[in-house]
Every structure is written in C-alpha cells, then in structure tokens.
N, C-alpha and C positions, 0 to 999 in steps of 0.2 A: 342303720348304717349301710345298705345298701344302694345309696346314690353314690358308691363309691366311684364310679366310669366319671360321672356328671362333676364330680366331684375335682378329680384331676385334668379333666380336661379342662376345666375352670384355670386351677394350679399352669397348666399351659400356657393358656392365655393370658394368663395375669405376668407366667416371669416374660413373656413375649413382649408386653404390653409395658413393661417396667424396664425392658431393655433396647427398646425399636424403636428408630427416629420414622418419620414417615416417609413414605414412598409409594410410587404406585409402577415402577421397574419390580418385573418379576426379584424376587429376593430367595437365595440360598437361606433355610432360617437353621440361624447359628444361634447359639448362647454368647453373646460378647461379653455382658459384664454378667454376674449370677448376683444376687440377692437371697441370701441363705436364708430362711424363714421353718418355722413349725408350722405343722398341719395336725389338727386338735377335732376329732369328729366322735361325737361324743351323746349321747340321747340314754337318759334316765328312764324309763316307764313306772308305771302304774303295776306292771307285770312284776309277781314275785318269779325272780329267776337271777342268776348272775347274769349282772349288766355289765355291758363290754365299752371299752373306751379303745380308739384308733390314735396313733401318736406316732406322727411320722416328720418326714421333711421336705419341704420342695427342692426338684432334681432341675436338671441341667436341659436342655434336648437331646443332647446328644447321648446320654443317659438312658437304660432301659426302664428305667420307673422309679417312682419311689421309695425313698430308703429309711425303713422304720426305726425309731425310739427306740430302744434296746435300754435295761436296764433302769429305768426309770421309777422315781416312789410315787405312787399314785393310788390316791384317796380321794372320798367323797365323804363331808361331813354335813349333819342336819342343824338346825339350831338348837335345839336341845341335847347335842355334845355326841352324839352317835356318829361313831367313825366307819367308815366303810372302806377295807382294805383292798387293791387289785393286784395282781400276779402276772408278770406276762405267761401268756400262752399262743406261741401260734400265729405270731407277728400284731398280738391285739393285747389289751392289760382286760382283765377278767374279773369279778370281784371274787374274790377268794369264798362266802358266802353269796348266801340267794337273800334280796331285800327289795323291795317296790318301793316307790314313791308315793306318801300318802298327803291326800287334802290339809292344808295348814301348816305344814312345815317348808321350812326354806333351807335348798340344798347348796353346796357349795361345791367347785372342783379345786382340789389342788392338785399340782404337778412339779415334783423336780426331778430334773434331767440328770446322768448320771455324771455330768460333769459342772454339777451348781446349780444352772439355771431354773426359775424358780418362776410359776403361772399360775395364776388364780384366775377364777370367774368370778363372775356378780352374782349374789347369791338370790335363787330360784325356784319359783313356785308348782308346783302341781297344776295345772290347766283343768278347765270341767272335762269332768270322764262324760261323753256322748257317742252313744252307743250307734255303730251303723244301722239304718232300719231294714235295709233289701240291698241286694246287688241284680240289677236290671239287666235282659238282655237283647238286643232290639236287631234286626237286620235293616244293613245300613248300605249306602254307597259312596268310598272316600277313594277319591283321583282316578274315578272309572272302576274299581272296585268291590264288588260287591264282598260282603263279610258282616263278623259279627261284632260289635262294640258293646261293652261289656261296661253299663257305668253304677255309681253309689248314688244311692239316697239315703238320706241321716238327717235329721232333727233335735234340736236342742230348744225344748221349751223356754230355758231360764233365758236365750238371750246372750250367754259370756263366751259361748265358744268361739264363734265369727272364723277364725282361721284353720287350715286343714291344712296338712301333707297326706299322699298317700303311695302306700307302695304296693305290689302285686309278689305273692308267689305262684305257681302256675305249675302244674300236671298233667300231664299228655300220658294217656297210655300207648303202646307201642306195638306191635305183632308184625315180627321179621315176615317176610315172605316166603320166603325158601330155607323150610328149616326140617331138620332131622334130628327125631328121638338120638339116632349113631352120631358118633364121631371117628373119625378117623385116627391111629396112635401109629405109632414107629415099634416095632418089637424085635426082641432078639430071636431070629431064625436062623442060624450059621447051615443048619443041613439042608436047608432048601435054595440058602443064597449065600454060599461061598466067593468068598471073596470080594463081600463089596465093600465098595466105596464110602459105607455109614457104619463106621465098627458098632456094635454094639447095638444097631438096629436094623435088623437087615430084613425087615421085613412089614409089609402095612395089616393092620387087623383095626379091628372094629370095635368101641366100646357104645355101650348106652352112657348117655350123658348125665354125668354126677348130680348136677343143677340145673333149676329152671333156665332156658335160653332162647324158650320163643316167643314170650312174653315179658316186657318191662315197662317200668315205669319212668320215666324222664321229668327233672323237676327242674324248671328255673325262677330267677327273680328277678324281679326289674331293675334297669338304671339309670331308671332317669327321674326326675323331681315333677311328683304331679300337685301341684298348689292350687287349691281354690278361697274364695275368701267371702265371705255371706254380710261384711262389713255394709253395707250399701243397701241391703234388703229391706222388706219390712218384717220378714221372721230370720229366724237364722235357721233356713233350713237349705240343703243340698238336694239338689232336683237334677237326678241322670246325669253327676260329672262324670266324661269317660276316663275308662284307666285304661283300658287297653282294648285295641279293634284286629280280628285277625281273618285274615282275609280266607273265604271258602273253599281256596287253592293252595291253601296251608295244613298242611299233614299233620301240624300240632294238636287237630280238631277232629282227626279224620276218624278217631275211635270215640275211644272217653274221656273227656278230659274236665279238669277240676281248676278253681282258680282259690285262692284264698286273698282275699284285700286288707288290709292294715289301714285305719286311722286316724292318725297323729291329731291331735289339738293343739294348737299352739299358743306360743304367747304374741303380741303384735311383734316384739322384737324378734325373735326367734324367723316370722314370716318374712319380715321383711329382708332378713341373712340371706332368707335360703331362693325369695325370689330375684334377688340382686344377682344371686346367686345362678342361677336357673336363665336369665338374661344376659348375663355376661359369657356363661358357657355356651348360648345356643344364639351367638351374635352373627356365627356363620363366617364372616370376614374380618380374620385377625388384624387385617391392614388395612380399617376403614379410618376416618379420620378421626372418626368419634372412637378413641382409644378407651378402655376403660381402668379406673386403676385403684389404686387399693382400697379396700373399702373394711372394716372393723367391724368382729362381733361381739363377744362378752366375755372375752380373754383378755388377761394381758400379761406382762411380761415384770416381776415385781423386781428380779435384779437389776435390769434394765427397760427402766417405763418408753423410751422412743425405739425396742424391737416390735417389729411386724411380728402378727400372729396373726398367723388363719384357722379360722374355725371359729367354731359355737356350743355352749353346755347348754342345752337344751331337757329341760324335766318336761316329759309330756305324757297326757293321758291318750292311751292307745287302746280303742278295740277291734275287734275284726271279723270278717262273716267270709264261710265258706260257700260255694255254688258248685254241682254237677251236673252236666250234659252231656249228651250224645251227639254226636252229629246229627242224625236223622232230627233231632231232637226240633234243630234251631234249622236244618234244610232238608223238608222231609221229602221234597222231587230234585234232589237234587246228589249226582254220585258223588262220592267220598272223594277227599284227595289221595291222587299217589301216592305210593312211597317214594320219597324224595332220590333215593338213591337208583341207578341202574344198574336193575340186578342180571349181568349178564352170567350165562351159565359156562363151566370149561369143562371140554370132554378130555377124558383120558381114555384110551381103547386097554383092555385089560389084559388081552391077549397076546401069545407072544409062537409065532406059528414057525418054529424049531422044526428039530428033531423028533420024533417020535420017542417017548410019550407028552404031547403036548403041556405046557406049564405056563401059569400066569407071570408075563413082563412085570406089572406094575407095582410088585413088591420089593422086587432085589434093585433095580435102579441101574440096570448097566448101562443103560443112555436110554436116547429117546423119552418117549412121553414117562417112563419110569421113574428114570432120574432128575427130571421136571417135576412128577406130583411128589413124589420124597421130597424134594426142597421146597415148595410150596406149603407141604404138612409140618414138616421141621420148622420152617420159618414164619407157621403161622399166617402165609398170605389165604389160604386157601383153607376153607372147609368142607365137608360131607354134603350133599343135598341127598339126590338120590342114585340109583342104580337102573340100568339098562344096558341089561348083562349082554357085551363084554363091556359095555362103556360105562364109567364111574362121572357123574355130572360134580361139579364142584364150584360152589359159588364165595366170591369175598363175604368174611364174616361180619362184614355190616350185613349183609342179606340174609346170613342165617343164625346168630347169636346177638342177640340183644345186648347181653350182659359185655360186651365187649366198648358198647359206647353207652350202656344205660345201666340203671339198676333193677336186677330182677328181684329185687325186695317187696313187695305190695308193702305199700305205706300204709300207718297206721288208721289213718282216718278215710282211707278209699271208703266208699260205700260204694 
C-alpha cells in the first residue's frame, strides 16, 4: 500500500476529470460539482503478518487530503468459513491476528461503513509465489546523468506468473559533518549571572551527549507504481526491470546505502487496475481532450449497486531480496557526493573585556553575542560544533545531530 502518492493523485484527476468541461483558457481549478465516492486499497500477502487494509474517501481540492473511514467492520473471509477480523489502527484497519494467504483458497473482502453501507469484492486467489532471482546494479546515463539504476531479475519456470508490481524500500546511511561528542545546556548559575534575563538559567555548560548523533540511518519508500508484464515472452522471465536510478550527485549513495525490492504477482485483473491506474495518474495534462474517467475494480457497493468505488482486493504472492553497496563500491574514481545541506559555521566571542577580574560574556546573556547564543541554545536553532577559545563555532543541528531529521537506530538487518 505504498503507491499511496500515485494513488491520490489519480483520486485528483479523476474528481478533476468527472467535474471539467473542456478548455484550453488557463482555468482556476475549483471543485464545482464533488462526487462523494470510497477509496478501498487493500493487498493480502502470502506474508504471515497482520494485513492492513486503507479505507478512505475522495476530497474536494480545495480540501487538504483525504478523509479516512473511521469506524468501520471490516473482515476478510476464506472459502472454507475462516474469518479474519480488522481493528482500526492509525488511520488504517489492521487484522486484529497475523494470517497469510495460502495456495487454493479464495479470499473475500467485506466492508460496512459506520453508517450502513455495505462493499464486497470478487472473491480471490493467491498468485504463483515467484521468487526474485538478483537485484542488478549497472552504471547508467538518464537526461545527461550519470548514476546508478538499480533493476530485478526473477523467473518463473511454470509460466502462470506473467504480471509484476513492484515496490522499493531504501536506506541511506548518514554522517553529520560537524559534530561534537558536547552539547551545549542552559544551567542555573545566579552567583556568577545575576540578574539575567533567562530565570532559572543563567548560565551555558557543557554536557556529553546522552545518544548516538553523528550517525543515522534514513529509510524511505517508494511512490510510485512500477508494472511490468512477461505476458508477450517466450519465458516468463524479468530481465533488469529498473526500480530505481540515483544519480552519483545524490548524497543518498554517498556512504552505505541498502535498498530492499518487493514482488507482487498478480492476477491479470488486479494488473490491469493498477496500470490504468499508473496511466491516468502520470497523463501529465489534466486538461487534454482525452479526459479519462471512471474506470472499476473488484469492489462494489451491495447497498447501492450504481455507487462508484475506487479501489482493488488484491491476494498476491510477494517476495523480496535485499542488496548493499558502498559508493566506492558502484564509482570507485569517482568523489562522494556532498552533504546536501550548507553547513555554515556561527562564531560567538566568549569573552567579555570588563572590569578587572576579567569573566566570560557568553553565559549570563546581557546582550550582545551572549544573549544571541542563549536564545539560539534555548530555542534549539543552534548547536555545539567546536571551540577556539574565546570563540565558540556553532553550527544548525542538521550539521551536527543526525537524530534531529533521521533515526540513530542501526536497523536490524544493516550488514
């Protein structure tokens, strides 16, 4: 359920499409008439685990997104009478147990709404489980570009699989630039800085930092619908479809980074949803003449048989293969990318040239650079980097805390 992006922007262009006369005068785009409808996104695996089902509505434009299914009963039943119960969790329904979908049984979805309405699908089969063989990695050149494209190969002796979705998770390690073991804290000092301006902190000190911060790991997923289809072959096999290319001026790559790919098999109905799908949302010009419009999956609506429903119950066999590289790895003459961010450095002078016996300004904050770095340390805009005494360097904590935009967790399956 991760084509959720691909997904709604689809839902866009379809209420666009179902409400716009044509034109080719620039147009203000307004929602005039709406067309209430569900959005039902939904995929079974093969995977014992709780399977999640997405239940929402389509919005307006003017609208900040879409507005989820609340409350809803929602089950999954097998032909042999096995019910499988869901709980919302989290803006999603969850199967309250862990349960896979096995070879030879036909599953079914039900759904009613918390105000009646009542949706079933066609009931559905398990796909051949085929197993990915390699994920390739090839240095490539796309729109002047040089980078790495990252594609699947996979094989299915029997012949039945023919159809693929796939989708990408992805892992980037990360190493701040300007980072310090210290951190900079606010403390109560009233006998060295009376009277300031920050009760109760009057004064800057230094701790070691409690947790990992100058290393993280950053994970994302894909959004978009990557379809291929072996229907046409004389084997059914997949030969370096790309899932994703990342260019050598991409910091994503610049350490270590890991991709995990996902499988889907599907059924011919199920492909052809998702690539009607995948063409209507990436039509580019909502205001071509060739409007597109509503098109049906394997829902329907059993209170009322002539409501739109969008979406698809999809049972499919899913496997998946992980790959690690280095940059050196895939460009061994070639430097690493930047870090994306510019890490400018800010000086504070530490010193505060008084009265005899001289004392450091930039604890108590009576102005000046003082009560500048106090409210930068207060406020979190500014961290520690280093020292060169009387000057204190201080850089934004994208530059020297990872954990601030990433996770300093080492994921389980790093190698």
């Amino acid at each position: 359920m991760r084509f959720k992006l691909t997904y709604y922007k689809f839902l866009l262009v379809l209420i666009i499409s179902l409400s716009m006369v044509y034109c080719t005068e620039p147009y203000q785009l307004q929602t005039e008439t709406y067309e209430d409808a569900i959005v039902i996104e939904a995929t079974i695996t093969n995977e014992l685990k709780k399977q999640q089902i997405k239940i929402s509505k389509t919005y307006m434009l003017e609208e900040n997104g879409p507005v989820f299914e609340t409350g809803a009963n929602v089950y999954v039943q097998d032909d042999t009478g096995n019910r499988y119960e869901f709980s919302e969790q989290n803006n999603l329904y969850e199967s309250t147990t862990e349960f896979q979908a096995v070879p030879g049984k036909q599953y079914q979805l039900f759904i009613t709404t918390s105000d009646g309405r009542e949706y079933i699908s066609t009931p559905e089969t398990l796909t051949t489980i085929t197993e990915i063989e390699s994920l390739s990695t090839n240095v490539t050149t796309k729109e002047g570009q040089t980078g790495v494209e990252i594609s699947v190969n996979s094989y299915d002796p029997t012949g039945t699989s023919k159809f693929y979705r796939y989708e990408y998770e992805e892992t980037s390690k990360i190493t701040v630039p300007k980072w310090s073991p210290f951190k900079t804290v606010l403390l109560p000092h009233p006998r060295i800085c009376p009277g300031t301006s920050f009760p109760g902190f009057e004064t800057i000190g230094f701790q070691l930092r409690p947790t990992e911060t100058h290393v993280c790991y950053t994970t994302k997923t894909s959004n978009e619908l990557f379809l291929t289809s072996t229907n046409t072959y004389n084997e059914d096999r997949v030969v370096n479809f790309p899932v994703r290319f990342i260019s050598n001026t991409d910091y994503t790559i610049a350490e270590r980074y890991s991709i995990m790919v996902r499988q889907y098999v599907q059924s011919f109905e199920a492909y052809t949803f998702y690539k009607t799908l995948k063409e209507i949302s990436g039509s580019g010009n909502i205001l071509s003449p060739n409007q597109p419009g509503f098109f049906y999956g394997n829902l329907k609506s059993v209170t009322n048989p002539k409501e739109k429903v969008i979406g698809f119950f999809e049972v499919a066999a899913v496997t998946s293969k992980r790959i690690f590289f280095n940059f050196n790895d895939i460009f061994p003459n070639t430097h690493a990318p930047a870090y994306p961010v510019n890490c400018e450095e800010y000086e504070f002078d530490s010193m505060y040239f008084g009265d005899p016996p001289y004392s450091p300004e930039f604890p108590c904050g009576y102005g000046g650079p003082g009560l500048e770095l106090r409210s930068a340390i207060a406020q979190k805009r500014l961290i520690f980097y280093k020292e060169a005494f009387p000057i204190f360097i201080m850089v934004k904590p994208v530059c020297g805390d990872c954990s601030t935009f990433s996770s300093n967790v080492i994921p389980p399956f790093w190698q």
